[in-house]
OpenMM code with the backbone's topology and positions (N, CA, C; nanometers):
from openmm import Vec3, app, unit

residues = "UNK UNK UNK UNK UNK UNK UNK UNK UNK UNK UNK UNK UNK UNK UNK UNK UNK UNK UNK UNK UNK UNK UNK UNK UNK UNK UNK UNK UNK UNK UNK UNK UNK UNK UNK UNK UNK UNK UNK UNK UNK UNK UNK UNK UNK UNK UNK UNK UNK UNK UNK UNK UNK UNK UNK UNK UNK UNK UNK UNK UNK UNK UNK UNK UNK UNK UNK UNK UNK UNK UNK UNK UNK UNK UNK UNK UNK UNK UNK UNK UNK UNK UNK UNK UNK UNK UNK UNK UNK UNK UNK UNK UNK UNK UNK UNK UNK UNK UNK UNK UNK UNK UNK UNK UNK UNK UNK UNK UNK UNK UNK UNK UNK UNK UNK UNK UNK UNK UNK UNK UNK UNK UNK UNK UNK UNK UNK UNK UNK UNK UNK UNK UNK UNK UNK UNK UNK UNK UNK UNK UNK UNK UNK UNK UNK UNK UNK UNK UNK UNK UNK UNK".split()
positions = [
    Vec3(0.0822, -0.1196, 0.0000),
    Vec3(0.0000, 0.0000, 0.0000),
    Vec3(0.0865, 0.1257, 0.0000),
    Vec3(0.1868, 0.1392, 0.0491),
    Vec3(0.2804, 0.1960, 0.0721),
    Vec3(0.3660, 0.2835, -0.0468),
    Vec3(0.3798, 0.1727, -0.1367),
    Vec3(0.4168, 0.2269, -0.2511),
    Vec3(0.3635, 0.2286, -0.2693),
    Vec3(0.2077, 0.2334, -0.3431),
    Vec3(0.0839, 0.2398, -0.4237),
    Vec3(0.0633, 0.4185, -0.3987),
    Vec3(0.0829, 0.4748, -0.2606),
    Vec3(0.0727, 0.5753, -0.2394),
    Vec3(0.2348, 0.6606, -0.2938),
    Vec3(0.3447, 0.6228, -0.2975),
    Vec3(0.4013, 0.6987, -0.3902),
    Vec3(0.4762, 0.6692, -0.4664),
    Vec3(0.3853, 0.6602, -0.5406),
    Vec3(0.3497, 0.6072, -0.7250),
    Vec3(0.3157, 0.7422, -0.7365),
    Vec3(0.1852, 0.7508, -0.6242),
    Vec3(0.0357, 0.8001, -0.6951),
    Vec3(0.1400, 0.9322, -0.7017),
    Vec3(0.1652, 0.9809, -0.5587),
    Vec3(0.2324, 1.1075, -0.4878),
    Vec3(0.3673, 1.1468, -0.5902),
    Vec3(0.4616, 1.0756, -0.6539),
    Vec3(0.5928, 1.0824, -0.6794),
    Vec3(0.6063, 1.2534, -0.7529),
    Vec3(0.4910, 1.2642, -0.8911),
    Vec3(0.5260, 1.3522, -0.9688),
    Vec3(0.4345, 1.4845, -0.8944),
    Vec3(0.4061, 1.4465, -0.8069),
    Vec3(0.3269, 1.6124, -0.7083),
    Vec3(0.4662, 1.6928, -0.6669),
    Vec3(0.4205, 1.8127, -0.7077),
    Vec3(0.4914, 1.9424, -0.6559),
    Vec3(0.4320, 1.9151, -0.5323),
    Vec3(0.5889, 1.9844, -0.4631),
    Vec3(0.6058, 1.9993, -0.2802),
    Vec3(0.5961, 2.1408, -0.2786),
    Vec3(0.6054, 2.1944, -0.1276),
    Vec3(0.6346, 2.2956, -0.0370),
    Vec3(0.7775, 2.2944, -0.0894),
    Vec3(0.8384, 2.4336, -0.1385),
    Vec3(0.9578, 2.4652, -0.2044),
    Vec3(0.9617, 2.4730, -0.3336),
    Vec3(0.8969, 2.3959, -0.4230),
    Vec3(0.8687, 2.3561, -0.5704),
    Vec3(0.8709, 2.4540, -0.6330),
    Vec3(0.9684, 2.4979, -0.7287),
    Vec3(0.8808, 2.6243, -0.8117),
    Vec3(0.7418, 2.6033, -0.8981),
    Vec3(0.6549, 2.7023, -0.9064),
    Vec3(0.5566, 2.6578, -0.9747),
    Vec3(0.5570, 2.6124, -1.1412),
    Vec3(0.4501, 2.5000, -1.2063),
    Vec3(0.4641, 2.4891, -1.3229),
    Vec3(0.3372, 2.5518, -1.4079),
    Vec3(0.3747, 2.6088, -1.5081),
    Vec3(0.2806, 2.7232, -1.6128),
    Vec3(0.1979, 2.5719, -1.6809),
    Vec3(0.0784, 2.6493, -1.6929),
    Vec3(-0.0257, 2.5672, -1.7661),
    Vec3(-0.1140, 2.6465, -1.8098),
    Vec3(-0.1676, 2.6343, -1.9222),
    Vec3(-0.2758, 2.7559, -1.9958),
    Vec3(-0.3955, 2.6675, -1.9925),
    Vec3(-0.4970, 2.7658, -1.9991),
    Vec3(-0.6646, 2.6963, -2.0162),
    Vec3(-0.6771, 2.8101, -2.1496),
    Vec3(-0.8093, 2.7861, -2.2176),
    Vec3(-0.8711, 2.8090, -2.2833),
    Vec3(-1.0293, 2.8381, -2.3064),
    Vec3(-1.0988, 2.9829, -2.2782),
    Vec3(-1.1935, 2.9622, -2.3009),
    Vec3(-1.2708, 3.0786, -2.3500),
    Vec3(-1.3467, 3.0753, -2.3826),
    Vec3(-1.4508, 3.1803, -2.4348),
    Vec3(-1.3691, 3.3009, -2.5828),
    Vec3(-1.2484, 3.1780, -2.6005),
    Vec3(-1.1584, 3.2796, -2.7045),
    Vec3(-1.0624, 3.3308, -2.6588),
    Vec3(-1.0607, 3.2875, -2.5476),
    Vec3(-0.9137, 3.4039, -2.4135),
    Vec3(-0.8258, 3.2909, -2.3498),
    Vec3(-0.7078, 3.2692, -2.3645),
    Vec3(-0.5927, 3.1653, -2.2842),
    Vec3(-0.5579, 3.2585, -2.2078),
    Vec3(-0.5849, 3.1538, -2.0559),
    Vec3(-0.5213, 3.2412, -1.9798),
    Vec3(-0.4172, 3.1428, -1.8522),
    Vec3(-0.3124, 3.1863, -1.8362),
    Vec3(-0.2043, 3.1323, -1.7542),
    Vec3(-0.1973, 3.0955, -1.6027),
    Vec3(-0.1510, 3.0032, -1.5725),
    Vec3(-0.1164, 3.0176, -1.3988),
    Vec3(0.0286, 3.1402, -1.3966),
    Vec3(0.0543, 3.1620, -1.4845),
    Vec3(0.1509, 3.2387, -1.4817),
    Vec3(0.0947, 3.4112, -1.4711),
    Vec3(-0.0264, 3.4373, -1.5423),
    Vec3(-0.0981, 3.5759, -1.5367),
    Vec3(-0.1268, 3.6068, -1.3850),
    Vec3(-0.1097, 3.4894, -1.3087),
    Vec3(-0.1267, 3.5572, -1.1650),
    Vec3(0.0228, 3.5210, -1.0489),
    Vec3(0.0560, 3.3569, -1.1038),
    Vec3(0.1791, 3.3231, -0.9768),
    Vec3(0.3147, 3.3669, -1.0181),
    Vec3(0.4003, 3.4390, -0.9208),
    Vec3(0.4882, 3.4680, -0.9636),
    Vec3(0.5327, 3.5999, -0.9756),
    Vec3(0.4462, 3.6793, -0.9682),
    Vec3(0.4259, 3.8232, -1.0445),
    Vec3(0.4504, 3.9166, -0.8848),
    Vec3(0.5014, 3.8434, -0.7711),
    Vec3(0.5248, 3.9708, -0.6658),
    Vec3(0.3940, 3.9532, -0.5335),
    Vec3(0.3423, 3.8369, -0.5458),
    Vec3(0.2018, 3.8393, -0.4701),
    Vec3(0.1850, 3.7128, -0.3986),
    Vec3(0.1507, 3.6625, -0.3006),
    Vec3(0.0923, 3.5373, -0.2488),
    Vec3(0.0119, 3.5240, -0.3591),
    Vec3(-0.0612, 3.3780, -0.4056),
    Vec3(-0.1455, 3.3383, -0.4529),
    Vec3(-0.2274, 3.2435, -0.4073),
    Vec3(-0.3147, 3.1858, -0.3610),
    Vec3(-0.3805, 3.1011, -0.3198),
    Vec3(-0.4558, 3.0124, -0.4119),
    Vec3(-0.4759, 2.9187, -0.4989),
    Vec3(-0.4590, 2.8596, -0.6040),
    Vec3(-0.5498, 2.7044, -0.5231),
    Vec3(-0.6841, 2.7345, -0.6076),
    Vec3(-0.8512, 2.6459, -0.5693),
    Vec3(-0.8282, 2.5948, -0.6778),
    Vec3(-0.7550, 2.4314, -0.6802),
    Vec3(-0.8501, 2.3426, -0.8024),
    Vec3(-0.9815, 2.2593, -0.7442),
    Vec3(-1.1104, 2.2910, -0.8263),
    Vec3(-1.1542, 2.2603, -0.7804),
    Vec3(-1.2690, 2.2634, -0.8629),
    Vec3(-1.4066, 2.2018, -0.8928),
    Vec3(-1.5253, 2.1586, -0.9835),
    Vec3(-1.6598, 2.1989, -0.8914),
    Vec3(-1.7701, 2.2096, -0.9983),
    Vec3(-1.8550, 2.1920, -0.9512),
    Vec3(-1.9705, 2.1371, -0.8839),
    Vec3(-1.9226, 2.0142, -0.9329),
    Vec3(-1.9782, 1.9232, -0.9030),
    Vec3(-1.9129, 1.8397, -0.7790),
    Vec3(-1.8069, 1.8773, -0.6761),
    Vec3(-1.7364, 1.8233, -0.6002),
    Vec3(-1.8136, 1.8875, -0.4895),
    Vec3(-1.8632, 1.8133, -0.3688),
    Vec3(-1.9329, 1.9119, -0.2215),
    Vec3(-1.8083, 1.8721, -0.1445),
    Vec3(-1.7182, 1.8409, -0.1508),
    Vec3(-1.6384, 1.8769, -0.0346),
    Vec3(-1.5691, 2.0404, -0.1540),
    Vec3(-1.5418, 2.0496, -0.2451),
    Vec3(-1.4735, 2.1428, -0.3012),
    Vec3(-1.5728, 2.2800, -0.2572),
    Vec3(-1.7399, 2.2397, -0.2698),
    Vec3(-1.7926, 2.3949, -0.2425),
    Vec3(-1.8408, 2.3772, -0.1190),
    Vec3(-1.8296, 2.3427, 0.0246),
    Vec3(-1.7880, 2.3420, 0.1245),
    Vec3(-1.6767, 2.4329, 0.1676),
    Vec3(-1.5424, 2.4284, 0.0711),
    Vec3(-1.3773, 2.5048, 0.0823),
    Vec3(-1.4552, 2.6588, 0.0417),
    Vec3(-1.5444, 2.6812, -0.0501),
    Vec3(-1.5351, 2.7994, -0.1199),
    Vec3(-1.5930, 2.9143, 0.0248),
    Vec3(-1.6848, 2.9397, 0.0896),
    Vec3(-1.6769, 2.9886, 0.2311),
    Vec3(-1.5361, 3.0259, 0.2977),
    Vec3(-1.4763, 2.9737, 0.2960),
    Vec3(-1.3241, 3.0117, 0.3826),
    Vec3(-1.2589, 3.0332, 0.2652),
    Vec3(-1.2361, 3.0009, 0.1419),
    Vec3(-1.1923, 3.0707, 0.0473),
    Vec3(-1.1975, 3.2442, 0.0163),
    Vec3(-1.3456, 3.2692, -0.0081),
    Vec3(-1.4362, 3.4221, -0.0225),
    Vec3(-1.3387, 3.5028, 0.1035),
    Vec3(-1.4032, 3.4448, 0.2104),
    Vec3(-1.3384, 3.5001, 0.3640),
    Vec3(-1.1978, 3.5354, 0.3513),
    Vec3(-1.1584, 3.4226, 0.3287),
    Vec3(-1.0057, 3.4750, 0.2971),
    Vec3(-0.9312, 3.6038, 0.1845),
    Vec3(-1.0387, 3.5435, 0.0924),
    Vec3(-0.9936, 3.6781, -0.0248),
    Vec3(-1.0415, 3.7926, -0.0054),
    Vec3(-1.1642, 3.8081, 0.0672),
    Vec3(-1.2112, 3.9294, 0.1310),
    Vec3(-1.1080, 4.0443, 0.1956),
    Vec3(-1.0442, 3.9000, 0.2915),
    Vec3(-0.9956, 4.0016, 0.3941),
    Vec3(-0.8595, 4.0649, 0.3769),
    Vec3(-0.8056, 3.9752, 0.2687),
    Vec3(-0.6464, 4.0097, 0.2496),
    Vec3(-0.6308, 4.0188, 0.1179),
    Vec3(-0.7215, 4.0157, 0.0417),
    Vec3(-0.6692, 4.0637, -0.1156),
    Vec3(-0.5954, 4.2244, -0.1099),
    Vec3(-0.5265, 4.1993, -0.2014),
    Vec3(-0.4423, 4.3387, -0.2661),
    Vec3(-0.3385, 4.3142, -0.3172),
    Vec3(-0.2379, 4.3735, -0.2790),
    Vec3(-0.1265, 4.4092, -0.3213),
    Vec3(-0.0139, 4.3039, -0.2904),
    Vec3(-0.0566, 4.2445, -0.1823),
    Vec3(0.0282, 4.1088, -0.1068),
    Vec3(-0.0420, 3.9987, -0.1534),
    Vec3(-0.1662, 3.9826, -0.1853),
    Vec3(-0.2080, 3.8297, -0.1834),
    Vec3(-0.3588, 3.8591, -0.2935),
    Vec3(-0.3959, 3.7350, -0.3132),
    Vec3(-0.4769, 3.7212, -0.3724),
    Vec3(-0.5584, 3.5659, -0.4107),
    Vec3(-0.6438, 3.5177, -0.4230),
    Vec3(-0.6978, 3.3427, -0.4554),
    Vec3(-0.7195, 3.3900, -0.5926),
    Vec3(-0.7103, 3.2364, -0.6741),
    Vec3(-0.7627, 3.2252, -0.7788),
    Vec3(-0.8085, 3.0727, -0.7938),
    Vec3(-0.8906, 3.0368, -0.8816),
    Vec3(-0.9806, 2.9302, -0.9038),
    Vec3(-0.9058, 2.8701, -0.9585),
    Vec3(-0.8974, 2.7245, -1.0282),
    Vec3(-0.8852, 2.6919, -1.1100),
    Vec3(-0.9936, 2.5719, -1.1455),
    Vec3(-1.0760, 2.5778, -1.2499),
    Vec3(-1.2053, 2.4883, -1.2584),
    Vec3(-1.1372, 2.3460, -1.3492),
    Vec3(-1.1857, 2.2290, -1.2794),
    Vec3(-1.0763, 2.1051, -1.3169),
    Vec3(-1.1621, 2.0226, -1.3202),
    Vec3(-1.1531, 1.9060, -1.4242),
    Vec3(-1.2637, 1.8646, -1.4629),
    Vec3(-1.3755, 1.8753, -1.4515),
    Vec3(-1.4556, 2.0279, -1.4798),
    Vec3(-1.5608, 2.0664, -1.5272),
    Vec3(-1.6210, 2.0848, -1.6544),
    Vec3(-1.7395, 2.0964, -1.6531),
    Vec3(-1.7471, 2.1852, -1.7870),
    Vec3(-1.7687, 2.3263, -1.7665),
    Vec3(-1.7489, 2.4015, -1.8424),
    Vec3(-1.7627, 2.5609, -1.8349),
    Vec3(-1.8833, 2.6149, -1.8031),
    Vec3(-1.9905, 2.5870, -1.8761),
    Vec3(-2.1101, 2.6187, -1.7893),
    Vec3(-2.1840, 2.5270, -1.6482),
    Vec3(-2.0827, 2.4662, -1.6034),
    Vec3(-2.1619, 2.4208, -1.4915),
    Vec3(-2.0275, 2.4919, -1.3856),
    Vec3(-1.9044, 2.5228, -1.4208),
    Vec3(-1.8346, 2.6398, -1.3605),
    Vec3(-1.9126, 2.7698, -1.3197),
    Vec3(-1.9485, 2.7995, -1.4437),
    Vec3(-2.0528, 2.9385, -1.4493),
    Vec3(-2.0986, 2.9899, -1.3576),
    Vec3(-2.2092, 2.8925, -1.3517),
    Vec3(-2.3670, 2.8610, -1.2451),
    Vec3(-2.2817, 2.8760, -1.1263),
    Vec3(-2.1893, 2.7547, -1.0770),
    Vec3(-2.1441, 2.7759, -0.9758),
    Vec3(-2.1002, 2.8695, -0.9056),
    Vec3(-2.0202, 2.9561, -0.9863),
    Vec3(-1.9615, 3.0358, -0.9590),
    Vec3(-2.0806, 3.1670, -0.9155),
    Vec3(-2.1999, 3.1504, -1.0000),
    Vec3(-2.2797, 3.2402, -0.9628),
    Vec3(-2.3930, 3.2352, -0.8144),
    Vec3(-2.4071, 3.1005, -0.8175),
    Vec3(-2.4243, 3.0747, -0.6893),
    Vec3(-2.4019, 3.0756, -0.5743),
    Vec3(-2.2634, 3.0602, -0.5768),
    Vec3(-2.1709, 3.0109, -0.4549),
    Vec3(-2.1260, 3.1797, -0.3863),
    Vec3(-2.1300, 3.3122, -0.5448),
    Vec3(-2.0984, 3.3549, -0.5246),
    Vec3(-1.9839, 3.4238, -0.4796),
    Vec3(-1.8713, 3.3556, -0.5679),
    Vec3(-1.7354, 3.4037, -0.5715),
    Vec3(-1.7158, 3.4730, -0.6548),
    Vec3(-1.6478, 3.5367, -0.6306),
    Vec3(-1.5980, 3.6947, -0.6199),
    Vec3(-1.4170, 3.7168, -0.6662),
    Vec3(-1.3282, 3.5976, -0.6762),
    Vec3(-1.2028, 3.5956, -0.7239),
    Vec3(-1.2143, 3.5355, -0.8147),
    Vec3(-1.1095, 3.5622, -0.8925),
    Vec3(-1.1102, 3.5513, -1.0749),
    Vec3(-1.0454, 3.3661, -1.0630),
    Vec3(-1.1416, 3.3722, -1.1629),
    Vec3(-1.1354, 3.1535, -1.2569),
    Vec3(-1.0038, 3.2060, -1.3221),
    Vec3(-0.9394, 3.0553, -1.3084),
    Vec3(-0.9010, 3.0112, -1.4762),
    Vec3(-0.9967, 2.8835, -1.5111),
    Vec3(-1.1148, 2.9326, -1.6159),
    Vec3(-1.2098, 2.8356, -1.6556),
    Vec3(-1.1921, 2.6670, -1.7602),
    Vec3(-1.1865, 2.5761, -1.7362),
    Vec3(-1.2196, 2.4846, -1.8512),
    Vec3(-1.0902, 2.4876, -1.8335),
    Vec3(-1.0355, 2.4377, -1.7468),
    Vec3(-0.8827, 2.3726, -1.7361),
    Vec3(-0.8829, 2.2286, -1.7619),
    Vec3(-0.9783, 2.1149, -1.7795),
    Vec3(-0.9392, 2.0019, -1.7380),
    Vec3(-0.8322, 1.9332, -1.6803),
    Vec3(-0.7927, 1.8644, -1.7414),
    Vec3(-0.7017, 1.7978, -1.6231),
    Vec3(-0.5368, 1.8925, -1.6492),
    Vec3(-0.5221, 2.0000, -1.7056),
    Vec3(-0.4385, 2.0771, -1.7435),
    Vec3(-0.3418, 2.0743, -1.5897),
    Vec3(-0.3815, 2.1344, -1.5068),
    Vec3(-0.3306, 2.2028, -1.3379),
    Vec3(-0.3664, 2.0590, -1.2883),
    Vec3(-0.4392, 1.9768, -1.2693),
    Vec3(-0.4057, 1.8529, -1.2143),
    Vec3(-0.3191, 1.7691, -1.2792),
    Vec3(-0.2756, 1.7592, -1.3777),
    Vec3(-0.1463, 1.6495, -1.4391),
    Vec3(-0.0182, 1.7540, -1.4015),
    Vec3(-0.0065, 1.9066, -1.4327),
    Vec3(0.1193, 1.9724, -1.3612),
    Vec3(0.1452, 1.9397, -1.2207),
    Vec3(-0.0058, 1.9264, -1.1560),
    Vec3(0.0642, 1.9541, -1.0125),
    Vec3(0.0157, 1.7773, -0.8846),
    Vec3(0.0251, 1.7029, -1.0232),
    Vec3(-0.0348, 1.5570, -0.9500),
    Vec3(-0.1431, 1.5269, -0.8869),
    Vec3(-0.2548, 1.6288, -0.9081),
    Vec3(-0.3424, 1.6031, -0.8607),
    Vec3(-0.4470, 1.4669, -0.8503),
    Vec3(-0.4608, 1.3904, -0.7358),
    Vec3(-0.5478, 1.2752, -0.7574),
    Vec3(-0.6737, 1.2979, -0.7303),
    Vec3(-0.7002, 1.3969, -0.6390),
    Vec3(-0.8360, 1.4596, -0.5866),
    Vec3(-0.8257, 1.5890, -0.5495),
    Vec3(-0.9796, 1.6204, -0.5527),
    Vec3(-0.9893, 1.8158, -0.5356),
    Vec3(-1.1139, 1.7983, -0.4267),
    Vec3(-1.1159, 1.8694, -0.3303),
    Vec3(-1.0489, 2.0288, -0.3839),
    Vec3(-0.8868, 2.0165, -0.3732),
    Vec3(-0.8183, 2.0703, -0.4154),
    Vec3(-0.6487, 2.0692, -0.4083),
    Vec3(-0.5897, 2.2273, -0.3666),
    Vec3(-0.5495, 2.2708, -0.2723),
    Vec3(-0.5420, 2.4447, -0.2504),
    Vec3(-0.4153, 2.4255, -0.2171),
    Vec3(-0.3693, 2.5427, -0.3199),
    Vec3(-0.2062, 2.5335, -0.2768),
    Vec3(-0.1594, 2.7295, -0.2920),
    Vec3(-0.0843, 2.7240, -0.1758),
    Vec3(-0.0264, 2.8424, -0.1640),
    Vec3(0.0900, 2.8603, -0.2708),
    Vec3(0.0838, 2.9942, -0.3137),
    Vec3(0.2488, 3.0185, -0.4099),
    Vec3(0.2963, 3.1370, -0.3496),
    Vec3(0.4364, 3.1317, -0.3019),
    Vec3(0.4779, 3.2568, -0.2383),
    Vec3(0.5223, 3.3539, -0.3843),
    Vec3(0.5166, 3.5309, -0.3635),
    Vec3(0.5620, 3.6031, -0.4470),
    Vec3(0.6397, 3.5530, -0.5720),
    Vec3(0.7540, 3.4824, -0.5365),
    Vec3(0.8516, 3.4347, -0.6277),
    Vec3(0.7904, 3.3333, -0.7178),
    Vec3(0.6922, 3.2457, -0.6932),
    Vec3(0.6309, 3.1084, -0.7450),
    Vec3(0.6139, 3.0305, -0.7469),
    Vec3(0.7004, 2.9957, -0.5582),
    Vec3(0.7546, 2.8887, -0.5483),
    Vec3(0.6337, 2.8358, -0.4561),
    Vec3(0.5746, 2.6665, -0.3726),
    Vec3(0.5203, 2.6402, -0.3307),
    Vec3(0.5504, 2.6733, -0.1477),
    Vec3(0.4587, 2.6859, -0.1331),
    Vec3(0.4438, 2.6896, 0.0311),
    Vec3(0.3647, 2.6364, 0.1000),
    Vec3(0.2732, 2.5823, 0.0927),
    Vec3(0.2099, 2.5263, 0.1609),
    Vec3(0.1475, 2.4553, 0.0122),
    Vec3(0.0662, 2.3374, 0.0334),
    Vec3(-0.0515, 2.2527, -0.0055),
    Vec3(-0.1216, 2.1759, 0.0707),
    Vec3(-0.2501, 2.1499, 0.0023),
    Vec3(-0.3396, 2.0266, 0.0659),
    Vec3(-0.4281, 2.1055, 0.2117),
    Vec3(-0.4112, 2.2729, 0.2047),
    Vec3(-0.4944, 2.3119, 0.2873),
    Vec3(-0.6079, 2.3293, 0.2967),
    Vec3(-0.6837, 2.3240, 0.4257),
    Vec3(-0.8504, 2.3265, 0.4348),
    Vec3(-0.8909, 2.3759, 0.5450),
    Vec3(-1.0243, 2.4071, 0.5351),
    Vec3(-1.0535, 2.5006, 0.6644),
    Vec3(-1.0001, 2.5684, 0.6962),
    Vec3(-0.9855, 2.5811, 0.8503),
    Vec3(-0.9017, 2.6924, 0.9198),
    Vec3(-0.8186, 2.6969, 0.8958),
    Vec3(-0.7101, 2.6021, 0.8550),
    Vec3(-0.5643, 2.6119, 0.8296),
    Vec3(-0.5185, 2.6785, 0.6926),
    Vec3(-0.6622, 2.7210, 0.6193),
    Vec3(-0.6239, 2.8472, 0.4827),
    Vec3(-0.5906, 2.9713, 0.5460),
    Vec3(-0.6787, 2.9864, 0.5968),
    Vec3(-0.6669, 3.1301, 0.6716),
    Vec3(-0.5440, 3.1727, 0.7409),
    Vec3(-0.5141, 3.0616, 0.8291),
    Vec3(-0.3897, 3.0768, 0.9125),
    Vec3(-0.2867, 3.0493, 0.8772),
    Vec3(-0.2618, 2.9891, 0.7640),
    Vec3(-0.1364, 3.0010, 0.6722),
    Vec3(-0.0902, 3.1239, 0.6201),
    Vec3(-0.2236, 3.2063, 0.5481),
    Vec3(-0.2348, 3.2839, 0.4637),
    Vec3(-0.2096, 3.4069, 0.5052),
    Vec3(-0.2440, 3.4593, 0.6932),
    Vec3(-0.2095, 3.5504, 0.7824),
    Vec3(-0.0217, 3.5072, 0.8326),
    Vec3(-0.0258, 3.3726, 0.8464),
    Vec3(0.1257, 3.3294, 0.9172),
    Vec3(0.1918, 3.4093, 0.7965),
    Vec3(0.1832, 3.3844, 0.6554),
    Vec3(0.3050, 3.4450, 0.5749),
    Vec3(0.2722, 3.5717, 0.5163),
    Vec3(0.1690, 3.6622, 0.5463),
    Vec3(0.1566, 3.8021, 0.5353),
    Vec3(0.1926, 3.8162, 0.6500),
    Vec3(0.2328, 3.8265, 0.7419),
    Vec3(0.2634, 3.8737, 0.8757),
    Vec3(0.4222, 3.8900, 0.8978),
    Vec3(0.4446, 3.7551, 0.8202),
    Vec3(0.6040, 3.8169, 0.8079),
    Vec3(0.6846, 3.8689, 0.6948),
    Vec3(0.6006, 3.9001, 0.6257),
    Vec3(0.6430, 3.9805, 0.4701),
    Vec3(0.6215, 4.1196, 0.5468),
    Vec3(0.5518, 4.1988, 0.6852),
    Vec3(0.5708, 4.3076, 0.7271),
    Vec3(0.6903, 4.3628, 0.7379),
] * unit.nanometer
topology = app.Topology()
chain = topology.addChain("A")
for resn in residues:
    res = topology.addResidue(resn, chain)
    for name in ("N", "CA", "C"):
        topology.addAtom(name, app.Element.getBySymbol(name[0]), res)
């Protein structure tokens, strides 16, 4: 069992990892993990579907989080993973989020970053590199304050 688990685990980006670029495509517009990680900012980085209830369960402490600390230091972004685009949509209109998709990714950001299951939330510090993954609940928040707190 042991190895079965890293098999699965081997090609997942760690904590330290620099990040890897992957483009989606949609509505006529490619747009990058690179248009946001990397660029001078925390990123907080939701793969995650619509059709997943533990994934829109995460989106609540997600909002909260981007509420309170978006700007200039930090920011979340979506990434919609094996969905389809209009059932992203809806969701998104429902759930009522408020930080920018990268839409109709399929398995694009889950084969870069080994994903076997979502929701998948992974921190990227300024530079691009990984800092945290696999967070939930409370421990988004308090990651997300632990490393704005010492970028003061």
């Amino acid at each position: 069992m042991l190895l079965l688990l890293l098999s699965l685990t081997a090609g997942a980006q760690k904590a330290g990892d620099m990040y890897k670029d992957f483009q989606t495509e949609y509505d006529g517009k490619v747009t990058r993990l690179s248009d946001y990680v990397g660029k001078g900012k925390y990123v907080l980085v939701d793969f995650w579907a619509s059709w997943c209830p533990p994934c829109r369960r995460e989106i609540p402490n997600l909002i909260k989080v981007y509420n309170t600390y978006k700007g200039k230091k930090f920011t979340v972004l979506g990434v919609a993973t094996w969905d389809k685009p209009e059932d992203t949509e809806k969701a998104v209109k429902e759930l009522g989020i408020n930080y920018p998709q990268m839409m109709n990714a399929g398995t694009a950001g889950s084969d870069a970053y080994g994903i076997q299951g979502i929701p998948e939330i992974i921190l990227f510090a300024p530079n691009g590199k990984i800092v945290a993954r696999g967070l939930r609940g409370e421990a988004i928040e308090a990651k997300v304050k632990e490393v704005l707190k010492s970028k003061k």
